[in-house]
C-alpha positions as CSV (number, residue, x, y, z in Angstrom):
1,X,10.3,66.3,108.4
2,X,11.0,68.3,111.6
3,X,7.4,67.2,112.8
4,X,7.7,64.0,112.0
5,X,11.1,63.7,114.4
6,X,10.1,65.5,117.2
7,X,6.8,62.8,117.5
8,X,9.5,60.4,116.8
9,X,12.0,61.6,119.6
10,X,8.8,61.6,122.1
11,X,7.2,58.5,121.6
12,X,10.7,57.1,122.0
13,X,11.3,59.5,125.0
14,X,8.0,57.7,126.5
15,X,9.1,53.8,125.7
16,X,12.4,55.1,127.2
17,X,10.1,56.0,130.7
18,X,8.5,52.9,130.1
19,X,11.2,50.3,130.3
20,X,12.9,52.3,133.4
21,X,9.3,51.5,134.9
22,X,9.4,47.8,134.0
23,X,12.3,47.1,134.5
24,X,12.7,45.2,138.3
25,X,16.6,46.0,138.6
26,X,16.7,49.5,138.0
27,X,12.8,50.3,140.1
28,X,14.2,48.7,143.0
29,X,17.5,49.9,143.7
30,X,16.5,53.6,142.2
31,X,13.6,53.6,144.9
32,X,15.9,51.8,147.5
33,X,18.3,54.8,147.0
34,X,15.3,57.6,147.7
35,X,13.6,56.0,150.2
36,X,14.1,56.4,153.9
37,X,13.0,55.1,157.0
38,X,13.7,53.5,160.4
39,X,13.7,50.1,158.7
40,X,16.1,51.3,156.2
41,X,18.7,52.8,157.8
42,X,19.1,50.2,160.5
43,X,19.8,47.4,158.1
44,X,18.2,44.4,156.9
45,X,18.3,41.6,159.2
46,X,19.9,38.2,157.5
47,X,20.5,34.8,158.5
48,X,24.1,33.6,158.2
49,X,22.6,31.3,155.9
50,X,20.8,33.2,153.4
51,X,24.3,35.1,153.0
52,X,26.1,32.4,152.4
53,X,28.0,31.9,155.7
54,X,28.3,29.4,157.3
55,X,30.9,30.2,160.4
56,X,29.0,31.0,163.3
57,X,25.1,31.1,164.1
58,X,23.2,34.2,164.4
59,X,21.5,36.8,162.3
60,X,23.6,39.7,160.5
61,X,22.7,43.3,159.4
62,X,23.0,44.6,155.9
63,X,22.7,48.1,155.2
64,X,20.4,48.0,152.5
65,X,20.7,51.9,151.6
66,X,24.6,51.6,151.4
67,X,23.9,48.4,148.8
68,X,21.7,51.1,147.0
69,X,24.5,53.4,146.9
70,X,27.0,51.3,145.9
71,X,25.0,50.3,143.1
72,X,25.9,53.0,140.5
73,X,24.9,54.2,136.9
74,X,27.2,51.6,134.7
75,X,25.8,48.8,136.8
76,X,22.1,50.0,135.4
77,X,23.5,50.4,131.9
78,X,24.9,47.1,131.6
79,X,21.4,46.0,132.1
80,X,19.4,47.9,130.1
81,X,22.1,47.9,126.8
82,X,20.5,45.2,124.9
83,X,16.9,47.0,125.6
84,X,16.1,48.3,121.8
85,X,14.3,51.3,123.6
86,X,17.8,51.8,125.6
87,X,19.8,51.4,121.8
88,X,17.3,53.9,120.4
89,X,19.2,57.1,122.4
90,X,23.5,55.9,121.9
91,X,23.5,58.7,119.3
92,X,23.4,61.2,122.6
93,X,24.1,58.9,125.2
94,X,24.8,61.7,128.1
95,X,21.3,62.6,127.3
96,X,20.4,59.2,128.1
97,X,22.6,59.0,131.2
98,X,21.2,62.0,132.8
99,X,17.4,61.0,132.0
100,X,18.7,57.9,134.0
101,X,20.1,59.4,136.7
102,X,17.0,62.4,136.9
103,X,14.7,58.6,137.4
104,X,17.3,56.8,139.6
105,X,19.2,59.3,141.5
106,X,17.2,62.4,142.0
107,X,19.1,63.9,145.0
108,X,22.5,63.3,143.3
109,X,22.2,66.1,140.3
């Protein structure tokens, strides 16, 4: 029996990996938050209009890696909950929260 759950914990363990991977939400703003650069840390450059201001003409910065950090781990778990491979870990979910935050947030542990 022990066998049989430790293949069991790992081959969930690796479809856990696996959905962080596909999943779009969580790959970009995890890699936003690592990721530096002179294009990065001077902001994003917007139109007025693609923000969704209409007041005044001109183009706006957005700090894209203070987005990232404002983006925390609930925000990621509220997207991945319904995820079977997410449901699979709730019997240790700090287990699950650090695996997340290991993938997402490596400078922050």
């Amino acid at each position: 029996f022990a066998k049989w759950q430790r293949e069991r914990t790992s081959e969930a363990r690796k479809a856990f990996d696996e959905m962080l991977s596909e999943n779009s939400f969580v790959e970009f703003w995890g890699r936003l938050g690592k990721i530096g650069g002179d294009s990065i840390e001077n902001g994003l450059k917007v139109d007025n209009e693609d923000i969704g201001e209409e007041e005044g003409e001109g183009i706006a910065k957005v700090d894209m890696k203070a987005l990232a950090k404002n983006i925390d781990i609930r925000e990621m778990e509220k997207v991945l909950k319904n995820d079977k491979r997410y449901i699979v870990f709730n019997h240790i979910p700090e287990q699950r929260e650090l695996w997340l935050r290991v993938r997402c947030f490596p400078m922050a542990r």
